[in-house]
C-alpha positions in Angstrom: 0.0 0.0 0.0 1.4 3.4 -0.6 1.4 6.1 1.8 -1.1 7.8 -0.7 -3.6 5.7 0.3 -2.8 6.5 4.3 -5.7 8.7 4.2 -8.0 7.7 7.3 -8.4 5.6 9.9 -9.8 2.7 8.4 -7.0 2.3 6.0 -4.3 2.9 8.4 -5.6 0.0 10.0 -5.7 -2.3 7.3 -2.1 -1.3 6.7 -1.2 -2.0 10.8 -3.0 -5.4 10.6 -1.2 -6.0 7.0 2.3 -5.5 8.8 1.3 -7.4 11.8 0.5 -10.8 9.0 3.9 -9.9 7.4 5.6 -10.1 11.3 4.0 -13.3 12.2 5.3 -15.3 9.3 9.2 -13.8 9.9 11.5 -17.0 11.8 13.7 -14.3 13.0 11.4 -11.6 15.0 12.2 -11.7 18.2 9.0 -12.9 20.8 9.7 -10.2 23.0 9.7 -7.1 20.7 6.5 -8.3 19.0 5.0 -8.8 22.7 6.1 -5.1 23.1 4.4 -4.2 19.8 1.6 -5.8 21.0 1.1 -4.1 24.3 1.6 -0.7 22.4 -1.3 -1.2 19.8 -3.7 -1.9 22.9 -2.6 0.9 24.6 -3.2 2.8 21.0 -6.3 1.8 20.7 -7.2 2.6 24.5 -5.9 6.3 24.1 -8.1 6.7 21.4 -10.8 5.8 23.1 -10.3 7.9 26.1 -10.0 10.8 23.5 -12.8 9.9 21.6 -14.6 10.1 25.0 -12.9 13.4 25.9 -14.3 15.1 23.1 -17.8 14.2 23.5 -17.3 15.5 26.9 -16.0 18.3 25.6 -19.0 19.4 22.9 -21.2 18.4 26.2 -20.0 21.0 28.0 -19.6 23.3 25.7 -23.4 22.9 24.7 -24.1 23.5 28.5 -21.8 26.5 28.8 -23.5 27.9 25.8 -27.1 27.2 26.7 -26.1 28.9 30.8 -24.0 31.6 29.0 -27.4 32.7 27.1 -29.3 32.8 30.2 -27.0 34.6 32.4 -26.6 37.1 29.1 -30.2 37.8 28.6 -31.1 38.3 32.4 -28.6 40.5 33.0 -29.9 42.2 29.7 -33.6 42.3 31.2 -32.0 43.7 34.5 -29.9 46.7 33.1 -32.4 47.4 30.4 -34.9 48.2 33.5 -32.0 49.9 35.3 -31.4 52.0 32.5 -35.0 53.5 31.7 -34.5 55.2 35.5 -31.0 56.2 34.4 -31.6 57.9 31.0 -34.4 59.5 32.6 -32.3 60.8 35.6 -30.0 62.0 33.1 -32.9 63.5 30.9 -33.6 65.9 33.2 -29.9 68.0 33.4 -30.2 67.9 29.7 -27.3 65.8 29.9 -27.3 61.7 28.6 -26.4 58.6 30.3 -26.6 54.9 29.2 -26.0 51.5 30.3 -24.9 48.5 29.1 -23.8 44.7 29.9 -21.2 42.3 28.3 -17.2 41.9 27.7 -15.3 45.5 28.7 -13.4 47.9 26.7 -10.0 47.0 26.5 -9.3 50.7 27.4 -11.8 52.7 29.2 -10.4 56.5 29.0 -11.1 56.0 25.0 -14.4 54.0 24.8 -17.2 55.6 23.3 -20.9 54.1 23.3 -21.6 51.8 20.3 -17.9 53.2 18.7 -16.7 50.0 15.8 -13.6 51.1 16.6 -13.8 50.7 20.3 -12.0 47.4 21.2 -13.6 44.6 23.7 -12.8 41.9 25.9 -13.1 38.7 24.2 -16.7 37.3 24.4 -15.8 34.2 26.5 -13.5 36.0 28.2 -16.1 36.1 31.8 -13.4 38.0 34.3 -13.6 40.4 32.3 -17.4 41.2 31.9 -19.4 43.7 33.6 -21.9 46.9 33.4 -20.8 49.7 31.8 -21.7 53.2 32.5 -21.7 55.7 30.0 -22.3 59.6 30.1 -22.5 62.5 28.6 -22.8 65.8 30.5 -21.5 68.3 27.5 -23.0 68.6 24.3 -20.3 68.7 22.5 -18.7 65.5 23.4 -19.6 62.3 23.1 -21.0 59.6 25.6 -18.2 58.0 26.7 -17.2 55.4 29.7 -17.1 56.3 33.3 -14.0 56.2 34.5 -11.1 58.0 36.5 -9.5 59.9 33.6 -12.6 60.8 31.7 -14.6 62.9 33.6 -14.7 65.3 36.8 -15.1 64.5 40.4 -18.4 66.2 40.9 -19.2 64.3 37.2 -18.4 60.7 38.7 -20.3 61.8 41.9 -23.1 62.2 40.0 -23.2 59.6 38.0 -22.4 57.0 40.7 -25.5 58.5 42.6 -27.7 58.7 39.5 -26.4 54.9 39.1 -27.4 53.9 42.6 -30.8 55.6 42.8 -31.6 53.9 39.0 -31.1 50.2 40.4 -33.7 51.1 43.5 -36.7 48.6 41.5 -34.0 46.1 41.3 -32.0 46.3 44.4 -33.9 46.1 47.4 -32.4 47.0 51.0 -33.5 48.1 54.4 -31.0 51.0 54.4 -29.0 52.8 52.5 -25.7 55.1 54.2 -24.7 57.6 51.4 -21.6 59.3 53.1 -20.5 63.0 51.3 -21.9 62.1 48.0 -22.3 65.7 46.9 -18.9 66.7 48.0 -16.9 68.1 44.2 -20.7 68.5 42.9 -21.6 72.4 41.9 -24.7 73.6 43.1 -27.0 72.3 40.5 -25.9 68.7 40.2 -26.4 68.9 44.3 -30.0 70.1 44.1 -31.3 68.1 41.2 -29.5 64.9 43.6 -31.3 65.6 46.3 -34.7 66.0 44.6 -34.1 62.7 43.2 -33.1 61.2 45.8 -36.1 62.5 47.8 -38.5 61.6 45.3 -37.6 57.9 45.2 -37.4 58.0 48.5 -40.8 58.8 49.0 -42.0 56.0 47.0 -40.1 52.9 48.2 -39.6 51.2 51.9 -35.9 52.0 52.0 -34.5 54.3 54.3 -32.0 56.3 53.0 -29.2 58.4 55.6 -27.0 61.0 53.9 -23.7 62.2 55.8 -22.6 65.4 54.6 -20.5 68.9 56.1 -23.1 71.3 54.1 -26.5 71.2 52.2 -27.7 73.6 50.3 -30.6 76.3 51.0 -34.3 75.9 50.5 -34.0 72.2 49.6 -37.5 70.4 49.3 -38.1 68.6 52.0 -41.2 66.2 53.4 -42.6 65.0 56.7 -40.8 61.7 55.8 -37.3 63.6 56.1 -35.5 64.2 59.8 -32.3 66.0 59.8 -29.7 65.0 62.6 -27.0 67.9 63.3 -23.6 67.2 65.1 -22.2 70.0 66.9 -18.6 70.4 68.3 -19.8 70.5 72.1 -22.3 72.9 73.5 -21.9 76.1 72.7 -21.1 77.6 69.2 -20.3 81.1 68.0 -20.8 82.5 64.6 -21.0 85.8 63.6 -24.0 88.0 62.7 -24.5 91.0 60.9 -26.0 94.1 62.4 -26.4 96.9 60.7 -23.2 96.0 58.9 -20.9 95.6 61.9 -19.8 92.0 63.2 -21.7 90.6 66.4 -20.5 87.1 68.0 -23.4 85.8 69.5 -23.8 82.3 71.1 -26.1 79.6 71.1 -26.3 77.3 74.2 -27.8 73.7 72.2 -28.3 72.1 75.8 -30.5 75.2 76.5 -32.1 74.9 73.2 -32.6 70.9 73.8 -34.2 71.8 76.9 -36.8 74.2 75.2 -37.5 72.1 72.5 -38.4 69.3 74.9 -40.5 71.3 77.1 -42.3 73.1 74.0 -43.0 69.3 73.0 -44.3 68.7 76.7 -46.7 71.3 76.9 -48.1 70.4 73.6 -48.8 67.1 74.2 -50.9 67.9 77.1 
């Protein structure tokens, strides 16, 4: 047989079993080498079963990881698309954009830009490197582009983060919720249009949210639903006042006004 004809198994195997024929009717083969050639066909032929049953292994699993992958893929799509009604909207309202979206990340964040060709991703079944990706616009002039460090502002990641957080509210249920200097690096319109969303949700859902923050801003809106805790230095504090253009220190005793509050309550309970 020529090695042409070597083209698949079956034929190989006629060729093996040929030689084998051709071995047997040789005087001088040694009994131990062809003992050897022996043991190494079986142990051919039971490698190529255990591959054989590798690789339908194999396409089973990969027909499982396919079938979960999908699943996982369009809940998390079904989640974010929800998620991301609240967030546009959010964003609607500064006249500014946001969107959101789920799958393998861009390979460099401080150049993505939302549905860019040219922007270049993780590889599909790459999974460490999947997640959601927040994207925002707050100038007219640019583009909506990934959140990240180098991209935009402080005050513009502040927002966004708390925009974010408010959006996933339908989705994300808790007891509580401790948002700690959130508008700190916001100016004061990205502050006030935080606050009234975050008051606004919070009137609507059985989560209790508590802000810690050094300042607020004035006439904020605020509801029966809202208490405000302040934390004072000690007792006594002393600001200055304007009278008739001069500066006045005054000072205001909090035990004293502690007291009166209590007693007003008091009497008005009786």
């Amino acid at each position: 047989m020529e090695k042409n004809d070597l083209h698949d198994a079956d034929s190989i195997n006629i060729q093996i079993e040929h030689c084998r024929r051709q071995l047997k009717d040789c005087d001088d083969i040694d009994d131990k080498a062809f003992e050897e050639f022996e043991a190494t066909s079986k142990q051919q032929k039971e490698i190529e079963k255990n591959i054989a049953s590798l690789k339908d292994d194999m396409n089973l699993l990969i027909a499982q990881n396919r079938d979960k992958k999908r699943i996982w893929i369009d809940t998390m799509g079904k989640i974010i698309h929800n998620i991301e009604g609240n967030f546009r909207n959010h964003f609607d309202k500064m006249d500014c954009q946001g969107r959101l979206t789920f799958g393998p990340l861009p390979r460099d964040l401080g150049s993505a830009e939302y549905n860019d060709p040219s922007t270049e991703y993780f590889d599909e079944d790459d999974f460490a490197n999947y997640g959601i990706m927040i994207w925002v616009q707050f100038r007219k002039e640019s583009k909506l582009k990934q959140l990240s460090t180098g991209t935009q502002s402080g005050g513009e990641r502040s927002v966004s983060t708390m925009l974010y957080l408010l959006s996933m509210q339908p989705v994300s249920r808790s007891p509580f919720r401790l948002i700690d200097e959130i508008n700190q690096g916001m100016d004061n319109r990205n502050e006030r249009l935080i606050f009234n969303a975050l008051g606004s949700i919070a009137e609507n859902c059985k989560t209790q949210y508590m802000i810690i923050t050094p300042k607020l801003l004035k006439d904020l809106p605020y509801t029966k639903n809202m208490a405000m805790n302040i934390v004072h230095n000690g007792q006594h504090y002393a600001m200055r006042t304007n009278d008739k253009g001069k500066a006045q220190r005054t000072t205001i005793n909090f035990m004293k006004a502690i007291e009166g509050e209590k007693k007003r309550l008091a009497e008005a309970a009786l």
